[in-house]
C-alpha positions in Angstrom: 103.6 90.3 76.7 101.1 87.5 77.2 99.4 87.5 80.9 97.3 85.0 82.5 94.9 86.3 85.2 93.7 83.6 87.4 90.3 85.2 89.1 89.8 87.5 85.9 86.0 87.6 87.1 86.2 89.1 90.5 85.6 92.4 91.7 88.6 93.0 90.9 89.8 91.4 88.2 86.9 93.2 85.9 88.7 96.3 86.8 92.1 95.3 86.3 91.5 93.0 83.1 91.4 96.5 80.8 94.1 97.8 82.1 96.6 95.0 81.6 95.2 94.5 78.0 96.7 98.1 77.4 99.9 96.4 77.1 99.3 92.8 77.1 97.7 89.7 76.0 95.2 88.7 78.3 94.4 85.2 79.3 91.6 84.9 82.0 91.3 81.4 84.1 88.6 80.9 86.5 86.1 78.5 87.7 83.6 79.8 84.8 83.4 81.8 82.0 86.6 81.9 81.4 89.5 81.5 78.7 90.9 78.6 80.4 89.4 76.2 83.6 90.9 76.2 86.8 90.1 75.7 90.2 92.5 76.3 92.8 90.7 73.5 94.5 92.1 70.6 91.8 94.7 68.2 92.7 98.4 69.0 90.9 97.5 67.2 87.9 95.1 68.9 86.8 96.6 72.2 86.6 97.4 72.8 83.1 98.3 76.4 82.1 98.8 77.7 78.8 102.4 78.2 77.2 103.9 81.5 76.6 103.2 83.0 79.0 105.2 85.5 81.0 103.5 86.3 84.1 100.6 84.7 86.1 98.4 87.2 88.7 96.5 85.1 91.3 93.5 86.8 92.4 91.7 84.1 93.3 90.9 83.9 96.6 88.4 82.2 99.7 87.7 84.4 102.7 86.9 81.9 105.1 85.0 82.0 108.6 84.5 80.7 112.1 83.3 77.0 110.9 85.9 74.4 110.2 84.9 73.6 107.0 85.6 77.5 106.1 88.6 77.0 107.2 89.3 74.3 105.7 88.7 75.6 102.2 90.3 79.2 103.0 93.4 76.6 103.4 92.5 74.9 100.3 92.7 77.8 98.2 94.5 80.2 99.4 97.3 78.4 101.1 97.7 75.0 99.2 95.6 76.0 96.1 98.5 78.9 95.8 101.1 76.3 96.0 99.5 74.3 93.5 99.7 77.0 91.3 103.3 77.9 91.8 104.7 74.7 90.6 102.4 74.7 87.6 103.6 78.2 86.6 107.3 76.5 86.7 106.4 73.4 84.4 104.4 75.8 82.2 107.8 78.1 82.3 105.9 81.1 83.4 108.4 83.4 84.3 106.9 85.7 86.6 103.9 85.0 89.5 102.2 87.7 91.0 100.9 86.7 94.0 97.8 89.1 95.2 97.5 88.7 99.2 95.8 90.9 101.8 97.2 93.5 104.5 95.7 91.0 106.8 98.4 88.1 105.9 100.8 90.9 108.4 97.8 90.4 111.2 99.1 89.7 114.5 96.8 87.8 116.6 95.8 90.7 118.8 94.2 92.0 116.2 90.4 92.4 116.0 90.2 91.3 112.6 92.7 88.2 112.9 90.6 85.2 111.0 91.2 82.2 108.8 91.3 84.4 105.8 94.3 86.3 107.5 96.3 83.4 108.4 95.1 81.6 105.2 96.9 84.1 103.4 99.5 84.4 105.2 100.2 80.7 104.9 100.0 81.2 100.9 102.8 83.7 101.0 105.3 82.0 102.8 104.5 78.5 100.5 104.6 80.4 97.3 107.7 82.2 98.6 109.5 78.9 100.3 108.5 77.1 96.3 109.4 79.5 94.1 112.9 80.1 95.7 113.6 76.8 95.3 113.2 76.7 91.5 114.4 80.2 90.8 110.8 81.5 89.8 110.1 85.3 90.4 107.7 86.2 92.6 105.9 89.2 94.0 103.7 89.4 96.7 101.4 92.4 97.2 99.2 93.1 99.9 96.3 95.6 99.3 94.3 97.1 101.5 90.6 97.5 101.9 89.6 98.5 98.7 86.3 99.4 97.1 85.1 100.7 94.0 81.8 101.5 92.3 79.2 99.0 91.9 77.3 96.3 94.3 80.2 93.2 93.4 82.1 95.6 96.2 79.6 95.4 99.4 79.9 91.8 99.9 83.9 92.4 101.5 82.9 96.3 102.4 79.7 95.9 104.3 80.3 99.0 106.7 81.4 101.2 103.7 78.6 100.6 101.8 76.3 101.0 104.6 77.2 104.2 105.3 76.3 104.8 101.8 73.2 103.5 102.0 72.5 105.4 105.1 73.4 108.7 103.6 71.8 107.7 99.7 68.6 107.7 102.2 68.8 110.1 104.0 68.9 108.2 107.6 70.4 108.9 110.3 74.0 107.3 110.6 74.9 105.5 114.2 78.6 104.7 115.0 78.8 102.3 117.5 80.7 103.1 120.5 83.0 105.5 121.6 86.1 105.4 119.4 86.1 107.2 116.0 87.9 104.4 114.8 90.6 104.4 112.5 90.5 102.6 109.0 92.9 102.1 105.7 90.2 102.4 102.1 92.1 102.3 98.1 90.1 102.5 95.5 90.3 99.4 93.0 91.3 101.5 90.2 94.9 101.9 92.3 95.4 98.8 93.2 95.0 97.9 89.5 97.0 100.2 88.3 100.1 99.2 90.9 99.4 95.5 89.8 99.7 96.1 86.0 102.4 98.3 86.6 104.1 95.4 89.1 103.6 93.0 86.2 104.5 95.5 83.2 108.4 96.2 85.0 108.7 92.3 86.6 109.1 94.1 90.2 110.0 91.2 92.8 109.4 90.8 96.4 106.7 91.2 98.7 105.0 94.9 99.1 101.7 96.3 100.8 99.4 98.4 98.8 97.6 100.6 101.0 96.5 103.9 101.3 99.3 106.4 102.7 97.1 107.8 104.9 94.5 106.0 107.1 90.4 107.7 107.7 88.4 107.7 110.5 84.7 106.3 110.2 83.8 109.8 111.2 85.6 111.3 108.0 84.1 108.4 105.9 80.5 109.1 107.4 81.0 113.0 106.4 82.4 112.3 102.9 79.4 109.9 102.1 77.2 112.3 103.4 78.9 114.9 101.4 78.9 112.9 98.3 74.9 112.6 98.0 74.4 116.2 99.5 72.7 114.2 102.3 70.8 115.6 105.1 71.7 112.7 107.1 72.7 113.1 110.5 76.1 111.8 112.3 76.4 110.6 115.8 78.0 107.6 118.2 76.4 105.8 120.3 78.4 105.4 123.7 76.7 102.3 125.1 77.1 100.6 122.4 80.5 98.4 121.8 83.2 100.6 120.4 84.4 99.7 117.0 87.9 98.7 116.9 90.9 100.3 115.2 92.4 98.8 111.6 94.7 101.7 110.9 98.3 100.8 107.9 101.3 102.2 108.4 102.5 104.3 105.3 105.0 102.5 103.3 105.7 104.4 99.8 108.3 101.8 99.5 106.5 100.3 96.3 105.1 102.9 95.0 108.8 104.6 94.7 109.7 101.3 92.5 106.8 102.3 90.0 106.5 105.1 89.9 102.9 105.3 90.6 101.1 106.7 94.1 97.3 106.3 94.7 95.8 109.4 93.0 91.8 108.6 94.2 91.2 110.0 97.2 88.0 108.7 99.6 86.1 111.4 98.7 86.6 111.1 94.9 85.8 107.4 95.1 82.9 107.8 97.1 81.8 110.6 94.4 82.1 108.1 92.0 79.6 105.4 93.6 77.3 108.3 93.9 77.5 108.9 90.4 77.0 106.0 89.7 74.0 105.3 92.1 72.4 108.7 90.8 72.2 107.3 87.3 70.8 104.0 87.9 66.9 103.8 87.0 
């Protein structure tokens, strides 16, 4: 099985590169450093993928902001960038696209975290999905949740986790704003790739959130990191301070069935492992 990985170099794709090469040939594309160049940011033309290939992951993403010209190039890449790529995968005759969203593409726009990445995203799916009907190419969508793992190319899109982290690494006291111990959804990268690999490995179609099946509090996630470093950090909220607003996921086992996979790291065990890892850097 032959596999190209468009993003190979994220977060994300460093984790889930060695687990597709268990049973496949990996081809990475990307910006840089990469196998083969691609920028989701090209017009059609340039888009030319590599034959032989049975399924394309897109991890590439841009996670926008409050300017125009974020969104503007949140649209770029992960709306129209994603289309791009659709109808190349169909002249290359790649035979499978997976499609690698957010659980913030489902956002409503009551939501607190509703942004131009979120719609972005959103906008992605339903052009990929509204393509690739149309010329008969399979395609899955997933939709993972927050997810961290160990090392700093994760606190850029965790800031809050990795604060708390900090904050207990050090010792300090730890201050949650607000009154509401609100609610949150955390997998560990090393899930999410294995439900991706396995999503490619069977050629599972259709579109699928990967989430935790059971959402934390930032209370719980304050204790486990204090936990984790044997911290003698305190815990408290601050009541006149803004409350923090709920992000809580609905279970939905429905993919995780299909697999036959379930997330196996629990919060606490990931946070372990950052620990570990923290503890043995010089």
């Amino acid at each position: 099985m032959k596999i190209l990985l468009i993003g190979g170099n994220s977060a994300l794709g460093q984790v889930l590169h060695p687990v597709l090469a268990r049973f496949a040939d990996v081809v990475v594309a990307g910006r840089s450093d990469c196998d083969v160049d691609l920028d989701l940011t090209w017009p059609p033309e340039r888009f030319k993928l590599p034959k032989a290939v049975d399924t394309a992951i897109n991890l590439a993403a841009h996670f926008g902001g409050g300017e125009v010209a974020s969104m503007l190039a949140a649209e770029e890449v992960n709306a129209l960038g994603t289309l791009k790529l659709a109808q190349a995968c169909h002249h290359a005759k790649i035979r499978h696209l997976v499609q690698i969203s957010s659980i913030y593409a489902g956002l409503s726009e009551a939501s607190s975290f509703y942004s131009s990445y979120a719609v972005s995203k959103r906008h992605g799916e339903e052009l990929a999905q509204l393509y690739c009907r149309s010329v008969s190419l399979p395609l899955t969508v997933l939709r993972p949740a927050q997810f961290y793992g160990e090392g700093e190319s994760f606190r850029r899109h965790q800031p809050f986790l990795y604060a708390l982290l900090d904050k207990a690494q050090g010792g300090d006291e730890i201050v949650l704003h607000g009154r509401n111990d609100a609610i949150r959804n955390y997998i560990h990268v090393s899930d999410v790739a294995e439900v991706i690999a396995r999503v490619a490995q069977q050629r599972i179609e259709g579109r699928y959130n990967c989430a935790a099946l059971s959402n934390v509090r930032i209370s719980e996630i304050a204790a486990a990191a204090v936990s984790v470093f044997d911290s003698s950090s305190a815990i408290r909220f601050d009541p006149d301070s803004a409350n923090i607003p709920d992000n809580a996921v609905a279970a939905d086992d429905t993919l995780y069935r299909l697999i036959g996979y379930f997330p196996r790291i629990s919060l606490a065990r990931g946070l372990a492992g950052e620990a570990e890892r923290r503890k043995a850097s010089p």
